[in-house]
MILOKOL-505406 format. One record per residue: chain; x negated, y, z of N, C-alpha, C in turn. Coordinates in steps of 0.05 Angstrom, whole numbers. Example, Ala and Ser with C-alpha at 12.3 -4.5 7.8 and 13.67 -1.06 7.14 Angstrom:
% residues 2
 titi   n_xx   n_yy   n_zz  ca_xx  ca_yy  ca_zz   c_xx   c_yy   c_zz
    A   -264   -114    156   -246    -90    156   -264    -66    156
    A   -257    -45    142   -273    -21    143   -258      1    157
//
This chain:
% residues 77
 titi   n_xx   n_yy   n_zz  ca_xx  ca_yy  ca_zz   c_xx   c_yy   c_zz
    A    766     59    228    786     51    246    812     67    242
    A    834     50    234    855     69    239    866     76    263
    A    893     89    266    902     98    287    915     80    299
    A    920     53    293    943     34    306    915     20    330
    A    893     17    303    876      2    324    860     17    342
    A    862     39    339    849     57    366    874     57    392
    A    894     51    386    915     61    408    909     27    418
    A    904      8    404    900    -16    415    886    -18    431
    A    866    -14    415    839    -11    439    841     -1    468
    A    851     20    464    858     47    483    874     30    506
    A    897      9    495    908     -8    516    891    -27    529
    A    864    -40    512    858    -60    525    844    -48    545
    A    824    -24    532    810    -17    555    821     -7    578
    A    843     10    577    850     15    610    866     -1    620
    A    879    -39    608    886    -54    626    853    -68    634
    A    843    -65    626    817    -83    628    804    -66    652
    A    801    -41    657    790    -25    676    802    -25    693
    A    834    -31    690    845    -28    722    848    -60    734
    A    850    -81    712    835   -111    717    818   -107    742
    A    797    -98    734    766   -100    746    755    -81    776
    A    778    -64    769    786    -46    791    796    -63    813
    A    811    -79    810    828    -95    821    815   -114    845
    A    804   -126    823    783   -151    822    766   -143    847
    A    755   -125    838    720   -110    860    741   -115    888
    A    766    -88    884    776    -84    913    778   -104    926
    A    798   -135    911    803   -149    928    773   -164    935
    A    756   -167    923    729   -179    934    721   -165    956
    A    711   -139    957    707   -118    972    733   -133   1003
    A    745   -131    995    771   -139   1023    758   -168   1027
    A    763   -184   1013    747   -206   1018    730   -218   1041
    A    710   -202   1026    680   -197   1043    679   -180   1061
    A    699   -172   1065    697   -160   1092    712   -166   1117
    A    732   -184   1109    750   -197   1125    732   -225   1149
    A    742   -219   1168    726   -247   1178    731   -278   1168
    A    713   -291   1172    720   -316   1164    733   -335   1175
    A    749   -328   1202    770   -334   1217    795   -338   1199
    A    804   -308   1184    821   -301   1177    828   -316   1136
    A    817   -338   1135    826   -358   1108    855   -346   1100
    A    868   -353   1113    899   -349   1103    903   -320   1089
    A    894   -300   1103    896   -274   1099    879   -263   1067
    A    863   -277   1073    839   -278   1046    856   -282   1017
    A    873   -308   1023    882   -329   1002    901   -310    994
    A    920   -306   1019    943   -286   1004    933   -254    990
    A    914   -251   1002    913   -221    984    899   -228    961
    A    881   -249    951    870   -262    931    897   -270    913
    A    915   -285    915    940   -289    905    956   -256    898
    A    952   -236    913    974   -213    903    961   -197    887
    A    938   -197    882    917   -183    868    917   -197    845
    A    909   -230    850    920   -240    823    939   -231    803
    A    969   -228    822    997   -222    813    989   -196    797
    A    978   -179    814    979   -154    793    961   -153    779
    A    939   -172    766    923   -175    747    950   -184    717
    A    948   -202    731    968   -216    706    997   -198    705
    A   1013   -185    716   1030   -166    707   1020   -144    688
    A    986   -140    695    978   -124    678    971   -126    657
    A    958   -154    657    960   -166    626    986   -163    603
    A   1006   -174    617   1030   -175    603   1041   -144    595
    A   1042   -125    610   1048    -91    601   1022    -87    579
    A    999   -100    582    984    -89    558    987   -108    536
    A   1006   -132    534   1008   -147    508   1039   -135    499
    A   1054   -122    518   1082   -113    512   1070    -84    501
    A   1048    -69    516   1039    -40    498   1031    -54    465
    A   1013    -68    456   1001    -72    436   1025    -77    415
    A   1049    -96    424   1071   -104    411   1078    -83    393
    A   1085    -63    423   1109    -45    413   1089    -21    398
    A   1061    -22    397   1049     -1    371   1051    -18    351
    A   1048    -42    349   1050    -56    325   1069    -56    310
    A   1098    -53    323   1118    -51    316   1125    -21    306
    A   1115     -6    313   1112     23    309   1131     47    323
    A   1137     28    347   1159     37    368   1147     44    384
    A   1134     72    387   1108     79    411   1133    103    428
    A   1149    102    425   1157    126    439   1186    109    444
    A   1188    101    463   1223    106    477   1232    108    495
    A   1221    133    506   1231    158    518   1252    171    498
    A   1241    177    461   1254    189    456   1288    178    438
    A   1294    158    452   1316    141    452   1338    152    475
    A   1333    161    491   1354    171    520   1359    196    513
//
Protein backbone atom coordinates (compact mmCIF):
# COMPACT_ATOMS: atom_id res chain seq x y z
CA UNK A 1 0.00 0.00 0.00
CA UNK A 2 1.28 3.26 -0.71
CA UNK A 3 0.93 6.42 1.12
CA UNK A 4 -1.86 8.13 -1.05
CA UNK A 5 -3.98 5.02 -0.41
CA UNK A 6 -3.50 4.80 3.24
CA UNK A 7 -4.44 8.57 3.77
CA UNK A 8 -7.55 7.38 1.68
CA UNK A 9 -8.50 4.89 3.62
CA UNK A 10 -7.77 6.91 6.71
CA UNK A 11 -10.65 9.35 5.22
CA UNK A 12 -13.11 6.74 4.57
CA UNK A 13 -12.75 5.26 7.80
CA UNK A 14 -13.27 8.17 10.09
CA UNK A 15 -16.15 9.59 7.75
CA UNK A 16 -17.62 6.18 7.97
CA UNK A 17 -17.23 6.02 11.92
CA UNK A 18 -18.60 9.33 12.49
CA UNK A 19 -21.54 8.16 9.71
CA UNK A 20 -22.45 5.43 12.15
CA UNK A 21 -21.92 7.42 15.16
CA UNK A 22 -24.48 9.50 13.87
CA UNK A 23 -26.81 6.95 12.75
CA UNK A 24 -26.89 4.90 16.42
CA UNK A 25 -27.46 8.49 18.18
CA UNK A 26 -30.23 9.50 16.09
CA UNK A 27 -31.86 5.92 16.47
CA UNK A 28 -31.05 5.90 20.16
CA UNK A 29 -33.20 9.50 20.14
CA UNK A 30 -35.61 7.79 18.11
CA UNK A 31 -36.46 5.10 20.30
CA UNK A 32 -36.67 6.91 22.96
CA UNK A 33 -38.89 9.62 22.00
CA UNK A 34 -42.60 8.91 22.51
CA UNK A 35 -44.71 7.88 19.81
CA UNK A 36 -46.89 10.90 20.20
CA UNK A 37 -44.08 12.96 19.12
CA UNK A 38 -43.81 11.74 14.82
CA UNK A 39 -42.94 15.17 13.81
CA UNK A 40 -40.09 15.55 16.23
CA UNK A 41 -38.75 12.01 15.19
CA UNK A 42 -38.91 12.99 11.32
CA UNK A 43 -37.11 16.26 11.86
CA UNK A 44 -34.20 15.01 13.82
CA UNK A 45 -34.11 11.89 11.35
CA UNK A 46 -33.89 14.60 8.48
CA UNK A 47 -30.87 16.72 10.41
CA UNK A 48 -28.87 13.75 11.11
CA UNK A 49 -29.42 12.77 7.67
CA UNK A 50 -28.07 16.37 6.69
CA UNK A 51 -24.97 15.77 8.56
CA UNK A 52 -24.50 12.25 7.21
CA UNK A 53 -24.38 13.46 3.75
CA UNK A 54 -22.23 16.78 4.43
CA UNK A 55 -20.02 14.18 5.68
CA UNK A 56 -19.87 12.27 2.82
CA UNK A 57 -19.06 15.13 0.65
CA UNK A 58 -15.84 16.58 3.09
CA UNK A 59 -14.66 12.96 2.69
CA UNK A 60 -14.99 12.87 -1.28
CA UNK A 61 -13.50 16.71 -1.21
CA UNK A 62 -10.58 15.01 1.43
CA UNK A 63 -9.83 12.06 -1.09
CA UNK A 64 -9.80 14.71 -4.13
CA UNK A 65 -7.53 16.99 -2.73
CA UNK A 66 -4.79 13.87 -1.70
CA UNK A 67 -5.28 12.83 -5.11
CA UNK A 68 -4.45 15.92 -6.34
CA UNK A 69 -1.51 16.09 -3.98
CA UNK A 70 -2.77 19.30 -2.29
CA UNK A 71 -2.93 17.82 1.39
CA UNK A 72 -1.90 20.92 3.07
CA UNK A 73 -3.62 24.46 2.64
CA UNK A 74 -3.05 25.81 5.62
CA UNK A 75 0.31 26.18 4.19
CA UNK A 76 -1.03 28.69 1.47
CA UNK A 77 -2.00 31.72 4.16
Amino acid sequence: MNNNTKQILGAVCCAAAVVLFWVFYALLIILVLPEKLTAVKIIIGAVFALFSGIMVHVAAERIKEIRSGEENDISKY
